[in-house]
C-alpha positions as protocol buffer text, in pm:
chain_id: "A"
residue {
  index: 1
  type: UNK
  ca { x: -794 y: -25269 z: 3305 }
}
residue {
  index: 2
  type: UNK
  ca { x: -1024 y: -25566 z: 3371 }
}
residue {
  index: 3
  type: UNK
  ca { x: -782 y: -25813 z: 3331 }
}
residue {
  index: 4
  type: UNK
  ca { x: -578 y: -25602 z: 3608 }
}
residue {
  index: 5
  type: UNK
  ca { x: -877 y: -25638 z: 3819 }
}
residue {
  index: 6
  type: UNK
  ca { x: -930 y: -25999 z: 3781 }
}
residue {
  index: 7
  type: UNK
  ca { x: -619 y: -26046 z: 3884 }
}
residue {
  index: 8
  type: UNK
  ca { x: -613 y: -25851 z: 4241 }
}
residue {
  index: 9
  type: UNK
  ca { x: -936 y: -26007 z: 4286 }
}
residue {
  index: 10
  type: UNK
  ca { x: -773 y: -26373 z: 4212 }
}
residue {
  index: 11
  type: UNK
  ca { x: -493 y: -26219 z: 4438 }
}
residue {
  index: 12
  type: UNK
  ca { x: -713 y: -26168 z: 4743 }
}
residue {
  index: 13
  type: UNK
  ca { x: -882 y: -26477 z: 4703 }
}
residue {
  index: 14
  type: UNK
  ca { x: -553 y: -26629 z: 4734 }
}
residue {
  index: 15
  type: UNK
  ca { x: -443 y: -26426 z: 4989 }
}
residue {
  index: 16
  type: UNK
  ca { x: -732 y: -26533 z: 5239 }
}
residue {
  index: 17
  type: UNK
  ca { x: -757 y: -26883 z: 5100 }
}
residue {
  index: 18
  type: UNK
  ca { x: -361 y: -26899 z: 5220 }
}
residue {
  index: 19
  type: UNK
  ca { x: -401 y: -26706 z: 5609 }
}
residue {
  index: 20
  type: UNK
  ca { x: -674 y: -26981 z: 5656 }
}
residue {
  index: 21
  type: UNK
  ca { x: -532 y: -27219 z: 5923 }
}
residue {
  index: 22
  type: UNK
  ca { x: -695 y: -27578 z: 5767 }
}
residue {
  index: 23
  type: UNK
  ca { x: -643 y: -27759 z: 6157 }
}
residue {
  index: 24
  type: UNK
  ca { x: -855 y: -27449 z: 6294 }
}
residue {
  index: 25
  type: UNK
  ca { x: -1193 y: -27612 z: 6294 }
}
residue {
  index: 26
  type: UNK
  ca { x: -1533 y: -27370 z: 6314 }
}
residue {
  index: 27
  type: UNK
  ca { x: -1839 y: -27533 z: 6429 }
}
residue {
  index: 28
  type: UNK
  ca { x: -2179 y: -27280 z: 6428 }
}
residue {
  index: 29
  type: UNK
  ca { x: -2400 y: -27292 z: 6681 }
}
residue {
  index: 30
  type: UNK
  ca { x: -2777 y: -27209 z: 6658 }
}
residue {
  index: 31
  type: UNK
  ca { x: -3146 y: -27230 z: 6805 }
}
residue {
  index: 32
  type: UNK
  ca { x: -3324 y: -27167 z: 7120 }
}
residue {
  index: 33
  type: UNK
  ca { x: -3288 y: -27129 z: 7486 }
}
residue {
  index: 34
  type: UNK
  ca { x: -3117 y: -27479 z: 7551 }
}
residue {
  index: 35
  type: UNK
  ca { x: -2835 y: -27398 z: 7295 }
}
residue {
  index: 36
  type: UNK
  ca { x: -2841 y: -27045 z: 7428 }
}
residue {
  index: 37
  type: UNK
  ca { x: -2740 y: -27202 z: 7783 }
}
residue {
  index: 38
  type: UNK
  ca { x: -3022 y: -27213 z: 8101 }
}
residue {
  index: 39
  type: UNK
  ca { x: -2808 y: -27353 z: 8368 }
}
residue {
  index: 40
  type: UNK
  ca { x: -2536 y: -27175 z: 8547 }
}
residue {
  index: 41
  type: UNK
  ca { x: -2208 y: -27267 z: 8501 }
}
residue {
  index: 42
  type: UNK
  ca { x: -1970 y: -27383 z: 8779 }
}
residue {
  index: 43
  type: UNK
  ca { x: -1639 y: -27372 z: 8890 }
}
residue {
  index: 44
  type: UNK
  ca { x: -1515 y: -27644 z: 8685 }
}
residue {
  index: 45
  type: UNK
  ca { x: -1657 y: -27521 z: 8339 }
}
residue {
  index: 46
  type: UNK
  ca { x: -1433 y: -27244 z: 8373 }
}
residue {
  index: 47
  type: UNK
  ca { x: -1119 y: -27413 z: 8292 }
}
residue {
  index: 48
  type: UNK
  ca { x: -1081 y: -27488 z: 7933 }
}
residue {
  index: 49
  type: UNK
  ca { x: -791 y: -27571 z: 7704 }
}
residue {
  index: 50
  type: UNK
  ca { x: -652 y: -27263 z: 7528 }
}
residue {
  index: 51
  type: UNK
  ca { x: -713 y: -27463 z: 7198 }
}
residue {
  index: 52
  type: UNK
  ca { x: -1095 y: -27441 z: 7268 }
}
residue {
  index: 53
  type: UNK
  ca { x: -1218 y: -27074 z: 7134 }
}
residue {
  index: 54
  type: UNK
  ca { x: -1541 y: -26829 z: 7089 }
}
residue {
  index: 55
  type: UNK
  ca { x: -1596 y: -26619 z: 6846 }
}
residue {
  index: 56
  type: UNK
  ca { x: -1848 y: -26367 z: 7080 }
}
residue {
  index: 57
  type: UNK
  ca { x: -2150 y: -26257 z: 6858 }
}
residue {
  index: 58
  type: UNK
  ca { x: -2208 y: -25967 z: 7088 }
}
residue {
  index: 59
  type: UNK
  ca { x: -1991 y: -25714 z: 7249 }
}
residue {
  index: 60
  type: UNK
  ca { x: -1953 y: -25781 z: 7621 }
}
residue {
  index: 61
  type: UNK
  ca { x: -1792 y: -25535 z: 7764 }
}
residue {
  index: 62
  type: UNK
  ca { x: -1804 y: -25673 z: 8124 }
}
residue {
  index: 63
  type: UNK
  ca { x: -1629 y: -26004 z: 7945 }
}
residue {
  index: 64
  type: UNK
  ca { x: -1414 y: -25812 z: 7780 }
}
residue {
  index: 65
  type: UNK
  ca { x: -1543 y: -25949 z: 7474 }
}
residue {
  index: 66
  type: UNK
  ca { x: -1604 y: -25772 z: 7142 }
}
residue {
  index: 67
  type: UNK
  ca { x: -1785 y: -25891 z: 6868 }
}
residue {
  index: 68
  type: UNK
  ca { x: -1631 y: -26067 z: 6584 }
}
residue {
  index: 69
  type: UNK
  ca { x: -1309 y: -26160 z: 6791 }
}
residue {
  index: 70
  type: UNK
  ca { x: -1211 y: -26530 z: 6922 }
}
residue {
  index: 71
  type: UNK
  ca { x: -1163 y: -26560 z: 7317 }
}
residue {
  index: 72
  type: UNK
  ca { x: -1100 y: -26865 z: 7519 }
}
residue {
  index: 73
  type: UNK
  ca { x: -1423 y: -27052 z: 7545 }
}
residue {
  index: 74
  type: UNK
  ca { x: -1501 y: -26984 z: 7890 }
}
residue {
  index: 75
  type: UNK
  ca { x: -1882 y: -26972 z: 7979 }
}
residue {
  index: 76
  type: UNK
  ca { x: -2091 y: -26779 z: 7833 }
}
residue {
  index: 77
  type: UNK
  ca { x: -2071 y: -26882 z: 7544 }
}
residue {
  index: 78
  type: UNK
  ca { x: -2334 y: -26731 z: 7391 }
}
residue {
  index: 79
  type: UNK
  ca { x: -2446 y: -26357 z: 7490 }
}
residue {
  index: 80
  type: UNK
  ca { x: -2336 y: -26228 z: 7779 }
}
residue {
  index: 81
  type: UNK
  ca { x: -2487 y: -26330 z: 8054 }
}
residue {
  index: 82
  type: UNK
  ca { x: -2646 y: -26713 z: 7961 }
}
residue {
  index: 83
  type: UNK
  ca { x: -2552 y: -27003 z: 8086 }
}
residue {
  index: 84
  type: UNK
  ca { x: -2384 y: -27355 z: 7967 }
}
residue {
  index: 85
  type: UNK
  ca { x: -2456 y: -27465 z: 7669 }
}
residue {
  index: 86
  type: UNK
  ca { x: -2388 y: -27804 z: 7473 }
}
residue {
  index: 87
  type: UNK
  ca { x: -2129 y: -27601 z: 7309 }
}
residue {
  index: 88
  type: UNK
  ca { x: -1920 y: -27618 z: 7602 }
}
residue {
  index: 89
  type: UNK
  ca { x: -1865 y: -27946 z: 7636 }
}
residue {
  index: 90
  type: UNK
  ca { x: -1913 y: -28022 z: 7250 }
}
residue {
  index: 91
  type: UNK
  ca { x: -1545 y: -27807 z: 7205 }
}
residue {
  index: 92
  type: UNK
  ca { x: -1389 y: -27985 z: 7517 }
}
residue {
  index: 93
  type: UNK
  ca { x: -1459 y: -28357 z: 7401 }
}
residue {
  index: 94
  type: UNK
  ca { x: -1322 y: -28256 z: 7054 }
}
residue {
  index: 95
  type: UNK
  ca { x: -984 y: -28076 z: 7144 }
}
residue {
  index: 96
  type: UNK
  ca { x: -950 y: -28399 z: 7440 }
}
residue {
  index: 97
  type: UNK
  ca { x: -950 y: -28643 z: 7138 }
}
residue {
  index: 98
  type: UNK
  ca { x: -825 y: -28441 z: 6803 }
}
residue {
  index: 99
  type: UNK
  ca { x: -441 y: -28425 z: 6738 }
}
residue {
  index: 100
  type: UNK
  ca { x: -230 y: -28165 z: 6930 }
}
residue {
  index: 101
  type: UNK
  ca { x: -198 y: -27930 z: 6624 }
}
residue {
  index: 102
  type: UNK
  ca { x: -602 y: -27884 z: 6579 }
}
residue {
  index: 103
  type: UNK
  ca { x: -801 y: -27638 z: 6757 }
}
residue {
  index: 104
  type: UNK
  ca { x: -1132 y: -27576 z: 6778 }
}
residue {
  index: 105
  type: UNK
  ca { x: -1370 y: -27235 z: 6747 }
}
residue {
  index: 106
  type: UNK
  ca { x: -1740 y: -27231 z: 6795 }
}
residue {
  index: 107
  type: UNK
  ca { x: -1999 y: -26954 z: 6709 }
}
residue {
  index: 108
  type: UNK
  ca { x: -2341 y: -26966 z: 6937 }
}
residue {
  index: 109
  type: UNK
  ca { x: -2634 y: -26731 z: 6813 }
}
residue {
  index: 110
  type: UNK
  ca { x: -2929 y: -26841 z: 7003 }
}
residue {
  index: 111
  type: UNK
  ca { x: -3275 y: -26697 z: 7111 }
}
residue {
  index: 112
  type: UNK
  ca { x: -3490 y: -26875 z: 7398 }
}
residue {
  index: 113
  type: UNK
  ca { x: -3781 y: -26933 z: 7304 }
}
residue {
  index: 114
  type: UNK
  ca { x: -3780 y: -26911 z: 6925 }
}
residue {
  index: 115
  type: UNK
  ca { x: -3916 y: -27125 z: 6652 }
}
residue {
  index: 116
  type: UNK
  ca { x: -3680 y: -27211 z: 6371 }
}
residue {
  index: 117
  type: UNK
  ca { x: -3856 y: -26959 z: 6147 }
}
residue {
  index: 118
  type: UNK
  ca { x: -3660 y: -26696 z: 6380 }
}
residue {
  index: 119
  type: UNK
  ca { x: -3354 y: -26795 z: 6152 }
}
residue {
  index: 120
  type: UNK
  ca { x: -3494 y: -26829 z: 5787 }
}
residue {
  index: 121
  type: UNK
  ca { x: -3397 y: -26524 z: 5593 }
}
residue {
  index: 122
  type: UNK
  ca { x: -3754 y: -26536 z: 5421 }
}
residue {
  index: 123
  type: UNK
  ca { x: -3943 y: -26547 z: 5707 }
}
residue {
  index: 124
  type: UNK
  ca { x: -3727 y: -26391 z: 6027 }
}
residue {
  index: 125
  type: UNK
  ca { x: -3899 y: -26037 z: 5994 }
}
residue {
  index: 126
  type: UNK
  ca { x: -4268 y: -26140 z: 6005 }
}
residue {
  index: 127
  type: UNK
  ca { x: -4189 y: -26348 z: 6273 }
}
residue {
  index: 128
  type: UNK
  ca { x: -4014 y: -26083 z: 6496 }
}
residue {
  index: 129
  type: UNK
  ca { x: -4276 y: -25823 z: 6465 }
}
residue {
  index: 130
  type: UNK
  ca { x: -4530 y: -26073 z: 6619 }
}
residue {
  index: 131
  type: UNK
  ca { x: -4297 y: -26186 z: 6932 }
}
residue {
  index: 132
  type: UNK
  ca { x: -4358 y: -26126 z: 7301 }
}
residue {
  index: 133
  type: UNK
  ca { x: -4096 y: -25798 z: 7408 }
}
residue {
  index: 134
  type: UNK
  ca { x: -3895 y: -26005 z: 7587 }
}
residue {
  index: 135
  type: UNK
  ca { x: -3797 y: -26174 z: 7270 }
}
residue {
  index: 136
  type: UNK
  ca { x: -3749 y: -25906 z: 7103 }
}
residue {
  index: 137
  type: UNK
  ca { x: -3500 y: -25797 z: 7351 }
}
residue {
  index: 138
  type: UNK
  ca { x: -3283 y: -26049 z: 7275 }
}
residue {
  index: 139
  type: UNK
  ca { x: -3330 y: -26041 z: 6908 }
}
residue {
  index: 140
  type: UNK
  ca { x: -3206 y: -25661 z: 6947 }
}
residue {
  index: 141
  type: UNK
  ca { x: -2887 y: -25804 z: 7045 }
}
residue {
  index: 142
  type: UNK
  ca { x: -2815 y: -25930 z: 6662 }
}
residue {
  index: 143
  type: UNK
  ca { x: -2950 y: -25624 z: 6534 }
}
residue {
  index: 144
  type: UNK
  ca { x: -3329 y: -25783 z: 6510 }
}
residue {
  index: 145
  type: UNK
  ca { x: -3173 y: -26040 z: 6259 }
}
residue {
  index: 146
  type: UNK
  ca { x: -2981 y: -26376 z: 6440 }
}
residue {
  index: 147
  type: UNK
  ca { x: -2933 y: -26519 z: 6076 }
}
residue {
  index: 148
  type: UNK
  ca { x: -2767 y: -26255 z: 5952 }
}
residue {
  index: 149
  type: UNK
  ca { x: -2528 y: -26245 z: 6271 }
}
residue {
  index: 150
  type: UNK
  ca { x: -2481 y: -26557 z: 6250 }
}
residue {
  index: 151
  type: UNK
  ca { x: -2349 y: -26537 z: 5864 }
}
residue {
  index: 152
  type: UNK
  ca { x: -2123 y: -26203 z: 5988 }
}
residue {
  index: 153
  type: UNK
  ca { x: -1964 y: -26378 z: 6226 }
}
residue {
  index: 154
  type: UNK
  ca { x: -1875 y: -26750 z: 6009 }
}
residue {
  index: 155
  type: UNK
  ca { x: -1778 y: -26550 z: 5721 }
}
residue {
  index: 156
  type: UNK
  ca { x: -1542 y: -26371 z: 5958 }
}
residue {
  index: 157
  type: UNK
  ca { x: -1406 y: -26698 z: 6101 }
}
residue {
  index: 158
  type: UNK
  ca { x: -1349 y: -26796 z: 5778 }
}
residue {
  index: 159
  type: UNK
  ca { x: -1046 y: -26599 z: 5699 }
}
residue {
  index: 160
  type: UNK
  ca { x: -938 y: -26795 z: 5997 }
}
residue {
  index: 161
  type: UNK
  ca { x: -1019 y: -27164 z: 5960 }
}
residue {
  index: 162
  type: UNK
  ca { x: -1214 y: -27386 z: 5795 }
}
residue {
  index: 163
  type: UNK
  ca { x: -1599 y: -27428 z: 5928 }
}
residue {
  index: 164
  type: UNK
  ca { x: -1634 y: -27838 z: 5952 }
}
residue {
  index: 165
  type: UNK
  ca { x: -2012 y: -27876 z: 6091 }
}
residue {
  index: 166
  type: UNK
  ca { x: -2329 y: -27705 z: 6223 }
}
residue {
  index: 167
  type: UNK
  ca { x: -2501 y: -27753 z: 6554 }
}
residue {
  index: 168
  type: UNK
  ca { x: -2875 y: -27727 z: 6628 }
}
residue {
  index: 169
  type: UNK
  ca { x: -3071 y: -27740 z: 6944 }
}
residue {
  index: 170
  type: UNK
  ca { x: -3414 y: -27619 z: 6892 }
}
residue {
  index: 171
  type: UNK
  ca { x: -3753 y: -27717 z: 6852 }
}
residue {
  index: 172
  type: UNK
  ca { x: -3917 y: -27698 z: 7194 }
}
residue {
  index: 173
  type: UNK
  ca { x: -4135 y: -27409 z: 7084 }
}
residue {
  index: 174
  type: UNK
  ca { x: -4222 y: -27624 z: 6732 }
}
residue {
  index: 175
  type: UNK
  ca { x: -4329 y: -27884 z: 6936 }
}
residue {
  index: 176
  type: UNK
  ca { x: -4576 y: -28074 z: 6691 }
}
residue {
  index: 177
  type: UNK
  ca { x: -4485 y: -27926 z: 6368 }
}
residue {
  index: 178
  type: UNK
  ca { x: -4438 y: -28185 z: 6130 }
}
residue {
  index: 179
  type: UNK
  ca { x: -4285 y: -27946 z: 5932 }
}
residue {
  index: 180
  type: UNK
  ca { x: -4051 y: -27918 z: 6145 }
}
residue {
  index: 181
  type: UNK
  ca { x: -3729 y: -28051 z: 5941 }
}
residue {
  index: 182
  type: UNK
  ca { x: -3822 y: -27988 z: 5619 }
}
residue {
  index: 183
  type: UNK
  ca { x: -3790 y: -27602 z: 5840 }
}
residue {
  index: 184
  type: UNK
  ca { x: -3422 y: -27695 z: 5940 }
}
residue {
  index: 185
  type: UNK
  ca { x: -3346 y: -27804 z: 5580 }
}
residue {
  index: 186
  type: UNK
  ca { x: -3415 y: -27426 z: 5458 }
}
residue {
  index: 187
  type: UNK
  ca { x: -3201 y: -27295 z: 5747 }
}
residue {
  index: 188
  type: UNK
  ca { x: -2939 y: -27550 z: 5690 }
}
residue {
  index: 189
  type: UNK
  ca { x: -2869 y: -27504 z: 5328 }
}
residue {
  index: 190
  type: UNK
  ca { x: -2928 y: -27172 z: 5267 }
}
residue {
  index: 191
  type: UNK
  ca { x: -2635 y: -27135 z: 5522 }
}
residue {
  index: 192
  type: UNK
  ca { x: -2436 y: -27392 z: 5335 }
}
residue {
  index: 193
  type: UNK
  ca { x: -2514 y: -27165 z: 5030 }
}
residue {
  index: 194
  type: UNK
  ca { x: -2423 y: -26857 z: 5155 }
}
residue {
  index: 195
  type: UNK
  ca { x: -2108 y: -26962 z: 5293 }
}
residue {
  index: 196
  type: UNK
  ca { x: -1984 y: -27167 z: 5019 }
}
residue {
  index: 197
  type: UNK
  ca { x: -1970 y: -27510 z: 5187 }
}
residue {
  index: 198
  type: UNK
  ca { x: -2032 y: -27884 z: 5077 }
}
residue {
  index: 199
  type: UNK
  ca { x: -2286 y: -28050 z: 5278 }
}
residue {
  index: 200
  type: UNK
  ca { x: -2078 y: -28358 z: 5259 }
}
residue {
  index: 201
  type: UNK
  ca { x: -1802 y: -28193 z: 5452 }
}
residue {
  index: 202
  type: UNK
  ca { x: -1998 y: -27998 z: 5691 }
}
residue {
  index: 203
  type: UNK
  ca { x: -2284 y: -28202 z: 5843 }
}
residue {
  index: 204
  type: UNK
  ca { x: -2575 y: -28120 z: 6052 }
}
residue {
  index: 205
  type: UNK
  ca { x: -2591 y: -28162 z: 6438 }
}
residue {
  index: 206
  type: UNK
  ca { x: -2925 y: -28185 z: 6604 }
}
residue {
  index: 207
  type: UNK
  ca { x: -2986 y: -28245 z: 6940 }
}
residue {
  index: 208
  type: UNK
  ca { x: -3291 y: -28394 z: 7104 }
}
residue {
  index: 209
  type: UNK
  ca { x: -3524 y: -28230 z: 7332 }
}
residue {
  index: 210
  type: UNK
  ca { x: -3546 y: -28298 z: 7731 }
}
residue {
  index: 211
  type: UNK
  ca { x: -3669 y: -28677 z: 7684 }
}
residue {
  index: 212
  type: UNK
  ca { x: -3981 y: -28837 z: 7862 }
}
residue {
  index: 213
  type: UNK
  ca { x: -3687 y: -29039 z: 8086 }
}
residue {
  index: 214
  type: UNK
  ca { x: -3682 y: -28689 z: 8249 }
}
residue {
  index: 215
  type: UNK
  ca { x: -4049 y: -28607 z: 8215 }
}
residue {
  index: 216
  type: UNK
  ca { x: -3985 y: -28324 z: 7957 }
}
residue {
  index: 217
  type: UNK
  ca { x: -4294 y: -28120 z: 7881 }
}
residue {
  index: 218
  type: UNK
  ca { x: -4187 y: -28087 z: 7494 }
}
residue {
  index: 219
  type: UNK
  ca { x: -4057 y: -28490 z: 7501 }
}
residue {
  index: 220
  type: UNK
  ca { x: -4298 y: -28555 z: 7203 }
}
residue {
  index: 221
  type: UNK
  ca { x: -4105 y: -28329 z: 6945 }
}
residue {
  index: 222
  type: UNK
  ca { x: -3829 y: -28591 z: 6992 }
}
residue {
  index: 223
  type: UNK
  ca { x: -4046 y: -28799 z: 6708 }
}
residue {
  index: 224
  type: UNK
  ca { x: -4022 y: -28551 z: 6466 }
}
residue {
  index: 225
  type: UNK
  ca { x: -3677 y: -28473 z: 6537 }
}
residue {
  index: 226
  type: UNK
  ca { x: -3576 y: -28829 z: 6479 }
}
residue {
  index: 227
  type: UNK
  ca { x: -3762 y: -28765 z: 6125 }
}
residue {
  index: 228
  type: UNK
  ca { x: -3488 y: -28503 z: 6043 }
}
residue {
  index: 229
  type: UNK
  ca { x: -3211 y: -28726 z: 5840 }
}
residue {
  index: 230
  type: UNK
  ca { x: -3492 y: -28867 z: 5645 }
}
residue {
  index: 231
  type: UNK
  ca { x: -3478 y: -28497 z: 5429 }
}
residue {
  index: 232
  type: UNK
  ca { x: -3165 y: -28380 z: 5553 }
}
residue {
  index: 233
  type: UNK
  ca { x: -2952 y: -28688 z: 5463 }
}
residue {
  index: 234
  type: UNK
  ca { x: -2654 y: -28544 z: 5649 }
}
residue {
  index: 235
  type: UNK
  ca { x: -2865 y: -28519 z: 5988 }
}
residue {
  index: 236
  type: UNK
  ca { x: -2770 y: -28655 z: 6243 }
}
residue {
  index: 237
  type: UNK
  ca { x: -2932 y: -28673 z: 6557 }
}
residue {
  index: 238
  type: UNK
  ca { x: -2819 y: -28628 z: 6929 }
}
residue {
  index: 239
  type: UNK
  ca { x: -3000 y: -28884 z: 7185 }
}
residue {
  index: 240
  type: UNK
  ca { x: -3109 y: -28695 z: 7524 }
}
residue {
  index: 241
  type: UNK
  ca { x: -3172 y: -29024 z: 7663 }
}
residue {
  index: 242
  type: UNK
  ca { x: -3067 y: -28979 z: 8074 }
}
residue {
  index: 243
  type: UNK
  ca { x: -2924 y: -28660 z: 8047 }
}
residue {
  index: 244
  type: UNK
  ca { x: -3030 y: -28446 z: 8351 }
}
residue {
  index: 245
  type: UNK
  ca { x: -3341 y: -28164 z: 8311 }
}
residue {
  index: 246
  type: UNK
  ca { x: -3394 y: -27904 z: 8540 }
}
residue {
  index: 247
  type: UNK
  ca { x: -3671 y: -27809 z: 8760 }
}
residue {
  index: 248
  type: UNK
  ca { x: -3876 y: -27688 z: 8458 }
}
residue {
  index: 249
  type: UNK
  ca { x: -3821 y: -27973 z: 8256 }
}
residue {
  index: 250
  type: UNK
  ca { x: -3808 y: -27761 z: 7939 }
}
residue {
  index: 251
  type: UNK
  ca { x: -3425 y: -27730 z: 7986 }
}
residue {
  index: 252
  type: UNK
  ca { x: -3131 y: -27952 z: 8114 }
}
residue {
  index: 253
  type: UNK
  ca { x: -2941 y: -27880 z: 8410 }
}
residue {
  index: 254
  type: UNK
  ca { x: -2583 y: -27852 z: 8423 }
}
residue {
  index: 255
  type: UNK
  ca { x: -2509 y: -28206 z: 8455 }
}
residue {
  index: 256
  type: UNK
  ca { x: -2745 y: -28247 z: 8180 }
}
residue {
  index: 257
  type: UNK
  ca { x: -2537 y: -27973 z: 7928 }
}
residue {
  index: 258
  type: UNK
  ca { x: -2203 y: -28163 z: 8007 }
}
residue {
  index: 259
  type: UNK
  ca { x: -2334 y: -28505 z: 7913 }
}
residue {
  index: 260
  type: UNK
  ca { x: -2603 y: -28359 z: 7601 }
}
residue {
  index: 261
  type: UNK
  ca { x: -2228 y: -28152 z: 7493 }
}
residue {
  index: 262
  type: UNK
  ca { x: -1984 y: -28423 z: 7513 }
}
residue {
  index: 263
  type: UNK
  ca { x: -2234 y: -28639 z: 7280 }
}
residue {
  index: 264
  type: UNK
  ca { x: -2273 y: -28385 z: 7016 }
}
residue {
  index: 265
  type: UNK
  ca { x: -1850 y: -28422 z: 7022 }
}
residue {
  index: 266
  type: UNK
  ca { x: -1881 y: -28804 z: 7007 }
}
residue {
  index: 267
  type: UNK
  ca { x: -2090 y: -28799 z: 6725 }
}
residue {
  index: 268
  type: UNK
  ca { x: -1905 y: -28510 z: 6525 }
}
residue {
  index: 269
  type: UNK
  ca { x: -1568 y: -28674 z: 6586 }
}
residue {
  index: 270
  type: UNK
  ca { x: -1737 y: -29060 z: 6482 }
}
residue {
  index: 271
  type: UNK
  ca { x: -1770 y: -28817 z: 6156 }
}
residue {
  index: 272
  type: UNK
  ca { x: -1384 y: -28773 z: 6165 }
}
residue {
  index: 273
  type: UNK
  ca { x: -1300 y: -29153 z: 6186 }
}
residue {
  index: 274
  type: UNK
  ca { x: -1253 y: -29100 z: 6554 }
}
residue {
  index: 275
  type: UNK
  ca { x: -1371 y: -29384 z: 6788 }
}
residue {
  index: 276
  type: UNK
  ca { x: -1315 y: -29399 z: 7165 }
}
């Protein structure tokens, strides 16, 4: 009898190791309210190649979006109604420059305002029951856990294709905190743990924060983001450098998004052997 049910098990694994499409490639998307999206999209983000998909982490009924299915990444790509995102134009620059017969899928959970505790299993629930309501709004929309989400949704995508890297923008609200990356490094590998994956194959994304260029109130954090390879050796990190803030100069504006996105896709296709 146990041999029997070895063997379906083997079976199954098979099974969903053989629907995976390997030139379907998953990138997750995490942190605060700059990943989440600030500005509003315009008329030109709203044309995307069909080979450029979201998973949607909520259900969206006025999208037409349920969780846990893949859409055409049209903005929002995050909840339902934020803004752009680096995503965006992170997907587009990839599927522009990767061969015909690859497509792309990203997977944005993201909370504005959050520290990076907000998505560390051990520490996610302490953290929660101190935030301001508004937070915890949002947080209600992963069912008052983003990390776990976050793991429902790329263990789902991976019956479909293969997840190839990780993006992070946060760290405005750990502005200071030297602890900052050896924070991410928890986040980052116990994700690569529960999900099975090789750090060497699926490397770490981490944009900077609006830069002093652009008088950004949280510009400082930028040193201690620029620490973040030294413990996560497959860090890498995403220059700001002249891309556009907004009024606030907290977040980017649109303009800002396009350029921040289409560097994270540089960098992550660089990673690939891909120059241009």
């Amino acid at each position: 009898m146990k041999g029997c049910l070895l063997f379906f098990s083997l079976s199954l694994f098979a099974s969903a190791v053989l629907a995976q499409d390997k030139n379907f490639y998953v990138f997750l998307c995490l942190g605060q309210s700059n990943m989440e999206g600030n500005a509003r999209f315009e008329a030109q983000d709203t044309v995307v190649d069909p080979r450029f998909r979201v998973m949607s982490a909520v259900d969206c009924s006025d999208l037409g979006r349920a969780k846990g299915s893949w859409y055409p990444a049209v903005p929002p790509l995050c909840r339902c109604r934020t803004g752009l995102t680096p995503a965006d134009y992170f997907g587009r620059t990839l599927v522009a420059h990767l061969p015909a017969n690859v497509s792309v899928g990203v997977i944005n959970v993201a909370v504005g305002g959050c520290k990076i505790e907000l998505f560390d299993k051990d520490k996610y629930a302490s953290y929660i029951a101190t935030a301001p309501s508004w937070m915890k709004n949002m947080v209600k929309q992963y069912d008052d856990d983003p990390y776990g989400r976050l793991l429902e949704m790329a263990k789902l995508a991976q019956q479909k294709g293969v997840i190839r890297g990780i993006l992070l923008h946060q760290g405005e609200s750990n502005t200071g905190d030297s602890l900052w990356p050896a924070k991410v490094k928890v986040v980052y590998e116990r994700l690569l743990a529960d999900l099975h994956l090789d750090a060497r194959s699926v490397p770490l994304l981490a944009g900077e924060v609006v830069g002093a260029d652009q008088q950004g109130k949280c510009a400082s954090m930028n040193g201690i983001i620029a620490m973040l390879p030294q413990t996560v050796p497959t860090a890498h990190v995403i220059s700001s450098a002249g891309c556009e803030a907004g009024p606030d100069h907290l977040h980017f504006d649109a303009a800002g998004y396009r350029e921040l996105g289409t560097r994270y896709g540089k960098e992550m296709l660089s990673l690939m052997g891909i120059h241009f």
